[in-house]
N, C-alpha and C positions, 0 to 999 in steps of 0.2 A: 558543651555537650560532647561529650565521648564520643566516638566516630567507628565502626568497624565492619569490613566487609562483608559483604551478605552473601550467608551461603544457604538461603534454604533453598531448596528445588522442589519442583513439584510432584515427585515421586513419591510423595509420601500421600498421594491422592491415593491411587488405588489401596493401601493401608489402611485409610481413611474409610474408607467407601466399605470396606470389607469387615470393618470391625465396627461399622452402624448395621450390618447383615441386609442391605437395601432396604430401610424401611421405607416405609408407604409417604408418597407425594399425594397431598390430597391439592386442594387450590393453593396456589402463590400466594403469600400471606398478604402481599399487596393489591391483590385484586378484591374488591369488595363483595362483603357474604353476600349482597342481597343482587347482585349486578352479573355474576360470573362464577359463584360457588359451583365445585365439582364434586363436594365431599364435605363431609362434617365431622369433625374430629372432636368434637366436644363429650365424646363418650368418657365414664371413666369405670365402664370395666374393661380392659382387655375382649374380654369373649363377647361382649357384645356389638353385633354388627354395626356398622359404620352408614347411618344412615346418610342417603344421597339428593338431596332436595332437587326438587326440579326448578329449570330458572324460566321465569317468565319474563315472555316474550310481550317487549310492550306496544302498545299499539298508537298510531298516530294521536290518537282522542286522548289518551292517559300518559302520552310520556312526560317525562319530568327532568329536569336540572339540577333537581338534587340531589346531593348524595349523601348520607348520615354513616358511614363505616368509610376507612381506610386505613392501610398498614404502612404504609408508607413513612408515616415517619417514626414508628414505634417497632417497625417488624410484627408486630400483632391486631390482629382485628380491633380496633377502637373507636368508639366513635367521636366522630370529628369536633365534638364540643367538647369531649375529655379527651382533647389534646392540645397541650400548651404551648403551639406554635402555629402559624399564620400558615394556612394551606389550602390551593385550589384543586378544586376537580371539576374535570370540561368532561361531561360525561358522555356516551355515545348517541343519546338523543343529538346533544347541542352539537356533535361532528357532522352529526347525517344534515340537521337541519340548516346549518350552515355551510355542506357541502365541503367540507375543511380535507386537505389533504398534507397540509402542511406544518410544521412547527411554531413559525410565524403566524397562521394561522388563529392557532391555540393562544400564542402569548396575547395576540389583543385582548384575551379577558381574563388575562391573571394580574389582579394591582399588584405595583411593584417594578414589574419585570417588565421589557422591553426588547424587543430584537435590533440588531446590529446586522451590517450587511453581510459583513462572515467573507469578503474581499469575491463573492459572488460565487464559492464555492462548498461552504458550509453552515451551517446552525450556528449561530451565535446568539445568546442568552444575556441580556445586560441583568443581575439580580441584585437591587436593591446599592446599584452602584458597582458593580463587581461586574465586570466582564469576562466571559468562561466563554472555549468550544468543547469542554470535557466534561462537565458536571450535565450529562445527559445520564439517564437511566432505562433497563429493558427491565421488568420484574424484578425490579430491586439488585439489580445487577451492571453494573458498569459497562457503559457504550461508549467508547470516549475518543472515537477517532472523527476527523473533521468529516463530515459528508450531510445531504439533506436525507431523514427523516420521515419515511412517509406512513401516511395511518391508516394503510389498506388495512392491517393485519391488529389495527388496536381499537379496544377495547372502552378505555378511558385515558386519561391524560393527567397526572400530579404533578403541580407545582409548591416544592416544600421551601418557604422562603426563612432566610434566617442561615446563619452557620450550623454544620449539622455532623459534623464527622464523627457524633459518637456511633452513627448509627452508618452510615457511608464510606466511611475514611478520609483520604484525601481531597483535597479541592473543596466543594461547595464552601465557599467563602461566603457570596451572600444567597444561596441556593441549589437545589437541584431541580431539574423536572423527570420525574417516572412515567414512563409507557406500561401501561397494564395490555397485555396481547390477549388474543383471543384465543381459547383454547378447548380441546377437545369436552364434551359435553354428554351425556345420555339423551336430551331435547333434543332432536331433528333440524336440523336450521338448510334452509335451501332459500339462499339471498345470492339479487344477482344484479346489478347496474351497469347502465350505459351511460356515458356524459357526452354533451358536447359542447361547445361554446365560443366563446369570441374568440378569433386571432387564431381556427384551427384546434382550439382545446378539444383532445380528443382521448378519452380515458373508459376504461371498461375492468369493474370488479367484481369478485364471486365467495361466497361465503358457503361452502356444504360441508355437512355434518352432522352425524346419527351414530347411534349403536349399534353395534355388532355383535355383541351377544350380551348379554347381563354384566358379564367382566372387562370388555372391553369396545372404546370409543373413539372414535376420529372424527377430524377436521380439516377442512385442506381451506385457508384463502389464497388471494391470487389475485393477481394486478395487472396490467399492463397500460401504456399511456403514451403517446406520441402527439405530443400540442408545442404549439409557436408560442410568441411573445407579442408584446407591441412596443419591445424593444425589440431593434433592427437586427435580425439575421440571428437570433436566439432562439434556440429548439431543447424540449426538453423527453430525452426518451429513456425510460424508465420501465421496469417490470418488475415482480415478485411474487412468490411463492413459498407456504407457510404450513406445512402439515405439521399436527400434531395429534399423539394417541393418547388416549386415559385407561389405563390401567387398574383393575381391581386386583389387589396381588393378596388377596385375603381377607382378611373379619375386619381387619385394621391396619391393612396398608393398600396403599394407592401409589401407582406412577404416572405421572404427564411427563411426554417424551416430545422433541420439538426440533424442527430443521428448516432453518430460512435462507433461501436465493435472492436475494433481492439486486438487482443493478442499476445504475442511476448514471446517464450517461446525458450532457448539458452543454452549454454554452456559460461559460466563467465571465459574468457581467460586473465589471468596476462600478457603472454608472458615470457619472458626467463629475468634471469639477466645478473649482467654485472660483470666485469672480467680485474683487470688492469685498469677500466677508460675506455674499451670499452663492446661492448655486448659482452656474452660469445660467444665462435666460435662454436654452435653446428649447426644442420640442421633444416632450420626453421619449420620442423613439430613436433619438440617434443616440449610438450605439462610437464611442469612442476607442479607438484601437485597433482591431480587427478581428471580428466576430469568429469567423472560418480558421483563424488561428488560435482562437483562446480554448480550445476545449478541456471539459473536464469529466473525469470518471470514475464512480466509485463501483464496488464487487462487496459484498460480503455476504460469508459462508457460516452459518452458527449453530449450533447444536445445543439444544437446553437439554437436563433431563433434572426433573422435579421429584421428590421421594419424600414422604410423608407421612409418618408412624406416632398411632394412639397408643402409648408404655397402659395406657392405664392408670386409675387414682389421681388423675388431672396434668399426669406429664403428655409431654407429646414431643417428637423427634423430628424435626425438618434438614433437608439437605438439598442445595442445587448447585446445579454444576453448569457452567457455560464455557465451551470452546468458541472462539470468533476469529474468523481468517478473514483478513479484511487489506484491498487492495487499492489505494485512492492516489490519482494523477491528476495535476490540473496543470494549464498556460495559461497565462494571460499578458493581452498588450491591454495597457491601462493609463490612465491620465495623469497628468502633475501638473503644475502651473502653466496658470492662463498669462499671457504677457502683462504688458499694462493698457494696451491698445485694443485687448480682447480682440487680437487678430491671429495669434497660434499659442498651440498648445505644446507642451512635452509630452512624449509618448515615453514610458518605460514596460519592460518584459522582464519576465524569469518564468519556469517551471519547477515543480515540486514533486518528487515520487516517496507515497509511505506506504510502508506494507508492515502491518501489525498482527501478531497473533497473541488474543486474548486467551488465558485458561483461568478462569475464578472457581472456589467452591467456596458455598457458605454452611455450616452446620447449626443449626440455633435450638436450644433445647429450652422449651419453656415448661413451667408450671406454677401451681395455686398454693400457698400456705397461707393458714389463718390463726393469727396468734392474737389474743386478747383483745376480740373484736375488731382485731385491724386483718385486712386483707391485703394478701400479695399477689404481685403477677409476676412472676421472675421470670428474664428472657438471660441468658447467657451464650453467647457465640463465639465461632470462630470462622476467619475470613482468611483465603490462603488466596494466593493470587501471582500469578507472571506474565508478564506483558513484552513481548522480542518487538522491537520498532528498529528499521533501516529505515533510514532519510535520506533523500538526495535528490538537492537543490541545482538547478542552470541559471545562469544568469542571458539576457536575452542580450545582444548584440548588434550595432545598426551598422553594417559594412558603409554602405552609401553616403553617410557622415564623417566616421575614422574607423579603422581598425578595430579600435578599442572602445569605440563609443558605448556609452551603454544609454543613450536619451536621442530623442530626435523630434524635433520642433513641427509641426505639421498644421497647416490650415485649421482652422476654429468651423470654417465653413466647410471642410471637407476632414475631420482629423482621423484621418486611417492611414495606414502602413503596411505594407507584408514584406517590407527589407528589413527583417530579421534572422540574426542566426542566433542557438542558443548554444553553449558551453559553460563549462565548471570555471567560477573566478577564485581568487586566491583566497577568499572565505567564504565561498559554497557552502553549506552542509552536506558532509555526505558521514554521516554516522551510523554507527551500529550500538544498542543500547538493550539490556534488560533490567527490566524495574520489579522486584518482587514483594508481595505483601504477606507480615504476618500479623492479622486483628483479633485483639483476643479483647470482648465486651462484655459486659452487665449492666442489666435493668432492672430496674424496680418500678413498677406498677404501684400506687399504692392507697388503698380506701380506706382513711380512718371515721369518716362516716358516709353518712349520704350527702353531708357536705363540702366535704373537704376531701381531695385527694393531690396524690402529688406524684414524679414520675422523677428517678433520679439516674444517671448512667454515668458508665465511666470506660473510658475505652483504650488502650494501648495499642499502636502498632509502632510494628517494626519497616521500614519501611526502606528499600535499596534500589543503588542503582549503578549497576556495574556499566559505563560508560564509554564507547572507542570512538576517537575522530580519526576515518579511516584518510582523512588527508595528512591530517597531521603525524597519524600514529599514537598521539595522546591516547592516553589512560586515565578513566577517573574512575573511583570506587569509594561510595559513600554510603552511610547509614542513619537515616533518623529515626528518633526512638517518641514520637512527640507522644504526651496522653491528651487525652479529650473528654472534659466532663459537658453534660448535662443537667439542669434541674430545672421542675416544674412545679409551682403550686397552684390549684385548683380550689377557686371556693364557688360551689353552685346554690344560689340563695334559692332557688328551685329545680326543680327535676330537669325543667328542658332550656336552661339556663346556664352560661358556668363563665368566670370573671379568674384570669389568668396573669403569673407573671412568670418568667423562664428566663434565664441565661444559659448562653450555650458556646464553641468558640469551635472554630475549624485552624485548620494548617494548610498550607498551600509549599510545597517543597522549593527547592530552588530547581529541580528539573522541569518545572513549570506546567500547564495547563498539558502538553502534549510530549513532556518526558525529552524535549529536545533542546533545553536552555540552559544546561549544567554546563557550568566550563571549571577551569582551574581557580579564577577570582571569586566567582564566588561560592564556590565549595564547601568553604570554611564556616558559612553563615547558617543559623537556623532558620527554621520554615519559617514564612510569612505566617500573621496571626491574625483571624476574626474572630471580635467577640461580640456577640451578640443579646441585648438588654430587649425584652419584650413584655410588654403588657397589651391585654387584650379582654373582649368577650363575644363569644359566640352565644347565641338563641335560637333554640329550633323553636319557631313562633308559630306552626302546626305541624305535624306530618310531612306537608307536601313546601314548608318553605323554612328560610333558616338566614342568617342575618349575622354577621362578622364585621369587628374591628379590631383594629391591632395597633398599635404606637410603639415605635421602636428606637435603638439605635444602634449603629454596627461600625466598629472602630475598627481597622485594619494596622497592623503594628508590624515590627521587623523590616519595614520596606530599605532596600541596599539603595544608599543615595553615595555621587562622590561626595569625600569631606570638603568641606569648604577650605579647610586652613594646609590641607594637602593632598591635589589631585592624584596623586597615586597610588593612596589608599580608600576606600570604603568604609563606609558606617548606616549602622541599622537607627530606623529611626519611626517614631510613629505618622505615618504617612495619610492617613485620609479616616473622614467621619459621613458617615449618612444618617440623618432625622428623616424619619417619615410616619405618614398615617396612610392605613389600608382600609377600607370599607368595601364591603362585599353584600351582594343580596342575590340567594337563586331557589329556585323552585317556581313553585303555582300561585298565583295571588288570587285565582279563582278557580274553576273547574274546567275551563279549556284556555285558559291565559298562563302560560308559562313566561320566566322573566329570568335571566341572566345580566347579573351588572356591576360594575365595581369603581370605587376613585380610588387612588394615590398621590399622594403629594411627599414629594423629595426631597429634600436641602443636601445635597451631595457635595461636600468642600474638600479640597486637599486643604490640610492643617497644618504643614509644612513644606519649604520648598524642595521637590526634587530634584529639578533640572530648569534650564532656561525657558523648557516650553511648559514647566507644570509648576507652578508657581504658587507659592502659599493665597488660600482667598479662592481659589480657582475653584470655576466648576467642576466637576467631575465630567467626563465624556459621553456621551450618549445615554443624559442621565433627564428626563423633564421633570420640571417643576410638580407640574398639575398633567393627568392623565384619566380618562375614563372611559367607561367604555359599557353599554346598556343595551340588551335585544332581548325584542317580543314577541311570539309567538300567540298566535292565536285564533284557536277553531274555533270556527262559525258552526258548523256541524261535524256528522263522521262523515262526510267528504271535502269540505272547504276549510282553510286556513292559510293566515297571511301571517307573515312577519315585517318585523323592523328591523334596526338598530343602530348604531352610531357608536361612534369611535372619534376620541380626541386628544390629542399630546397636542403638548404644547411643546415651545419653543426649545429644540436642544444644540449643544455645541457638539462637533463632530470628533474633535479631539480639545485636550486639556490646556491645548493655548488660546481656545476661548477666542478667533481670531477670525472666525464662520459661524454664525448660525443658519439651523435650519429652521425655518419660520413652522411654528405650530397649524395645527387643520382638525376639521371634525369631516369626518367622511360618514356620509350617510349607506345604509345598504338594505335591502328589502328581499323579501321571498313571498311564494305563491307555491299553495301546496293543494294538488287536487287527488281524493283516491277512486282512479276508474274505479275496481272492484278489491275484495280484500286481498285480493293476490297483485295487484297493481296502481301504482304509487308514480304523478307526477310531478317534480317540482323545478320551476325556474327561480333561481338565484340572481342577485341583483348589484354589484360591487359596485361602490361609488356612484351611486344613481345622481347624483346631482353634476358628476362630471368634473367635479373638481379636481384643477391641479394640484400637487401636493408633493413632498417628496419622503419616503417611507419611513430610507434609515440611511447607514453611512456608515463608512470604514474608518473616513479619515478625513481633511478637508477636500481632499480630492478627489474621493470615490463615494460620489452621492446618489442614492438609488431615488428617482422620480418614478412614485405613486402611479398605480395603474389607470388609465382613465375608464368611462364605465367599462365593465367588465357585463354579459351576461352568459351564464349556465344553465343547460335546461339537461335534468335527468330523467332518468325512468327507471322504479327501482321494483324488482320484480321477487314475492315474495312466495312458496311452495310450503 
């Protein structure tokens, strides 16, 4: 593959911007019509007004877990049984009702996908075998620097599983997840809570927003949060703030205009190691290394602006633009090998400083032809994008040991340290990088009857990375040019019905998940490859309930292994396979019984050997066999309702030498929901009521996060 340095810049935005004349942003195509619509663009005269529906507001007795519309994975409003790929939605009912404020959170009920401990400082997403901390999404818009997540300011929740880069670009290898925000509206909303709970949990959010005049509307949330752990000497303090305006800029244009503060300032928790091939057997609040030393910090500054234009005669014009100033620090002293007397540990440290600034625009221009009885939906886009990332790594240092030490052995019964210094070792990172994108895509939409449709895409980028290691002084500058198809066929033997197969395939570059793994060796290689084999069907089985399965497979190819027959070259090779089945069921089974629940089952193998620790036959890393996960809701009246639910992985290994397991668990959890009056709403939340031990997730063999013991929340959520 040809190689050439990349020169676009992003100055041809304003050009851009200027020669769509700012057409009208009505709703993010990802946010669903019926959940969060601001605008309705489905006119097709020009001169006729843009009608604006109002969204209702749901009420404890009527909420639901269903959701039949999203864009997510098509860019256009679809509905989710005419879409040929396996995807969740955790709706805002199932956040509130489970008091969710997390990422983790979310993934317990998307089959498939699993969380990873993220070394105690970020989101990490295991998708269908495939370990990511950059295939995160805001609005269909790439978030992709490491930090936690939070869901003051969201809406709903997408989990699109499968390789998917016609529609994303890079990365999602076995997925992405989308955050739909909340966004300025014409409906009044005046929402406001209090938390409190176990260990200190102390958290307060607010939700206002109404119209201003007929043309324009705002929203402001907002967060704040100061709670402990029952891990030792772990604080987590956190705030944010989210205003956004809606704009009516005519007959047939709309703007959402959006700006978020959010900061996220914690304790960088490893977790405990392991012992024998399992965790060590201590109690899960102690806390290895040094709490008061390990902190970590994120900032980020974002600026959306949404624009949205009905051309008339079934076109329509969308554009969004995201600036993101994002500032993230962490330390950590963290654990290594336990002896063999399980009488000390190894303690190691370093520190990490990234600061990224995001600028994406998306352009997508869709419309309708109809040729001889067959109907089209044509989406065609473009995607520009640059991303500036400075890096720079310390290595942690034990004077009290050697000079040079960088490990220090430390009591099992006491394993803390604060003789540490930190400094730059002789391969630090400390880089400077810009990665820029140019996506140029097409869709096809396609009804050849009422039975049969089908969905085809094909996607180009360009895709660079101008690359400095400011230690070395090294220079890299490289160019991938990969394409990415899609296809989907659809046969629906009835209307709320539809039986699915798709193939689809992503790229994952050699600058890796966070643009900071490019070197001289392997420059020369092309991007990793997923491809993605799915069959499936979905059934909306009433209104209020809906019913999914999917059977897949996802081969990962290109992986750089050394040659067997000469350690000083490289060779690409097809590296790992995952089999699985997803089953999904949400909505209402009755008229005050809501149900959220899903299985997956994994065969996740490396198919070749890579290295001495990953070895052909091998599991895959934080990958379970069997996985599930089921919660109930259920009003007794308009004032009483309990819930359930449960949650169970089984058994995974922490890393690919298969040399640890973490023993499987089902954790039970419950809720109690009482409404004083309709302006006031109380509910306690109930985490692991059975108390059991467990341990969550994992980094590695040695960084094993131990499961919270019961946890309770009691809120008060106040509605105006």
């Amino acid at each position: 593959m040809q190689r050439t340095t990349p020169r676009f810049a992003l100055a041809t935005l304003p050009a851009l911007l200027a020669l769509i004349s700012f057409p009208a942003l009505a709703q993010n195509s990802t946010t669903t019509a019926t959940t969060n619509s601001t605008t309705n663009t489905t006119s097709t005269n020009s001169k006729q007004e843009t009608k604006l529906p109002e969204v209702q507001i749901v009420g404890a007795s009527e909420q639901k877990y269903a959701t039949k519309i999203s864009g997510t994975a098509t860019k256009t409003d679809t509905l989710l049984r005419d879409t040929p790929q396996s995807i969740t939605v955790v709706t805002k009912e199932l956040i509130k009702d489970q008091a969710m404020q997390s990422m983790a959170d979310a993934i317990r009920y998307v089959p498939g996908v699993v969380t990873a401990q993220g070394e105690g400082n970020r989101d990490t997403a295991v998708f269908r075998g495939n370990s990511s901390t950059g295939d995160f999404f805001v609005d269909g818009i790439r978030d992709d620097v490491q930090y936690y997540r939070d869901f003051y300011n969201i809406e709903s929740v997408e989990a699109l599983k499968g390789s998917n880069a016609m529609i994303f670009g890079r990365g999602g290898s076995g997925g992405i997840i989308n955050r739909v925000t909340k966004q300025a509206q014409w409906s009044p909303v005046r929402e406001a809570s209090i938390t409190v709970g176990s260990w200190s949990n102390r958290r307060a959010t607010a939700d206002i927003g109404q119209a201003i005049d007929q043309n324009m509307a705002f929203r402001v949330t907002g967060m704040v949060e100061n709670s402990d752990s029952y891990r030792n000497g772990v604080n987590i303090k956190r705030s944010g703030i989210n205003p956004t305006f809606a704009i009516r800029a005519g007959q047939d244009t709309s703007i959402v205009l959006g700006y978020e503060h959010f900061k996220d300032d914690r304790i960088a928790d490893r977790g405990i190691p392991s012992y024998q091939g399992k965790p060590l057997n201590v109690d899960s609040s102690v806390f290895f290394g040094n709490a008061a030393l390990s902190p970590t910090s994120s900032r980020v500054d974002a600026f959306t602006a949404l624009i949205d234009h009905d051309l008339g005669n079934g076109f329509s014009l969308r554009n969004r633009t995201r600036y993101a100033d994002y500032d993230k620090f962490y330390q950590n002293i963290f654990s290594g090998a336990v002896n063999n007397t399980a009488t000390s540990v190894a303690l190691s440290a370093y520190n990490n400083a990234t600061q990224r600034k995001n600028l994406f625009n998306q352009t997508d221009l869709t419309f309708d032809i109809q040729s001889g009885g067959i109907k089209h939906k044509i989406l065609t886009g473009l995607e520009l994008g640059q991303q500036t990332t400075d890096n720079l790594r310390n290595t942690g240092y034990f004077p009290t040991v050697s000079a040079n030490a960088t490990s220090i052995n430390v009591p099992v019964s006491n394993p803390i340290t604060s003789s540490v210094v930190f400094r730059p070792s002789a391969t630090d990172a400390n880089n400077h990088g810009v990665a820029t994108t140019v996506g140029v895509y097409v869709q096809d939409q396609i009804e050849f009857s009422p039975n049969w449709q089908a969905i085809v895409g094909l996607r180009r980028d360009s895709f660079g990375v101008d690359f400095t290691n400011n230690r070395t002084g090294e220079k890299i500058e490289i160019t991938d040019t990969p394409v990415s198809p899609r296809a989907g066929l659809i046969y629906k033997p009835f209307t709320e019905m539809s039986l699915y197969a798709s193939y689809s395939l992503a790229f994952a570059p050699r600058a890796g998940d966070q643009l900071s793994s490019l070197t001289a060796s392997n420059k020369a290689f092309d991007p990793e490859k997923f491809k993605n084999f799915e069959l499936g069907a979905k059934w909306d089985v009433s209104r209020d309930l809906s019913l999914s399965a999917a059977v897949y497979q996802l081969d990962r190819s290109n992986v750089a292994i050394t040659d067997p027959s000469d350690s000083t070259k490289s060779i690409l090779i097809d590296g790992q396979r995952t089999k699985g089945l997803e089953l999904a069921v949400n909505g209402k089974l009755a008229a005050g019984w809501s149900i959220m629940g899903g299985y997956a089952y994994q065969d996740a193998k490396i198919t070749r050997t890579l290295s001495t620790t990953a070895l052909a036959g091998a599991t895959l890393a934080q990958v379970p066999t069997h996985s599930a996960s089921l919660w109930n809701r259920y009003d007794v009246n308009s004032q009483w309702g309990f819930a359930a639910g449960v949650v169970y992985r089984g058994a995974i290994y922490p890393s690919t030498d298969n040399t640890v397991e973490l023993p499987g668990f089902t954790r039970i959890d419950a809720a109690l929901y009482y409404a004083w009056d309709k302006n006031i709403q109380v509910q306690l939340n109930v985490e692991n009521l059975a108390d059991k031990k467990y341990y969550a997730s994992a980094n590695s063999n040695n960084n094993i996060t131990p499961g919270s013991p019961r946890a309770v929340k009691l809120g008060i959520n106040f509605r105006y």
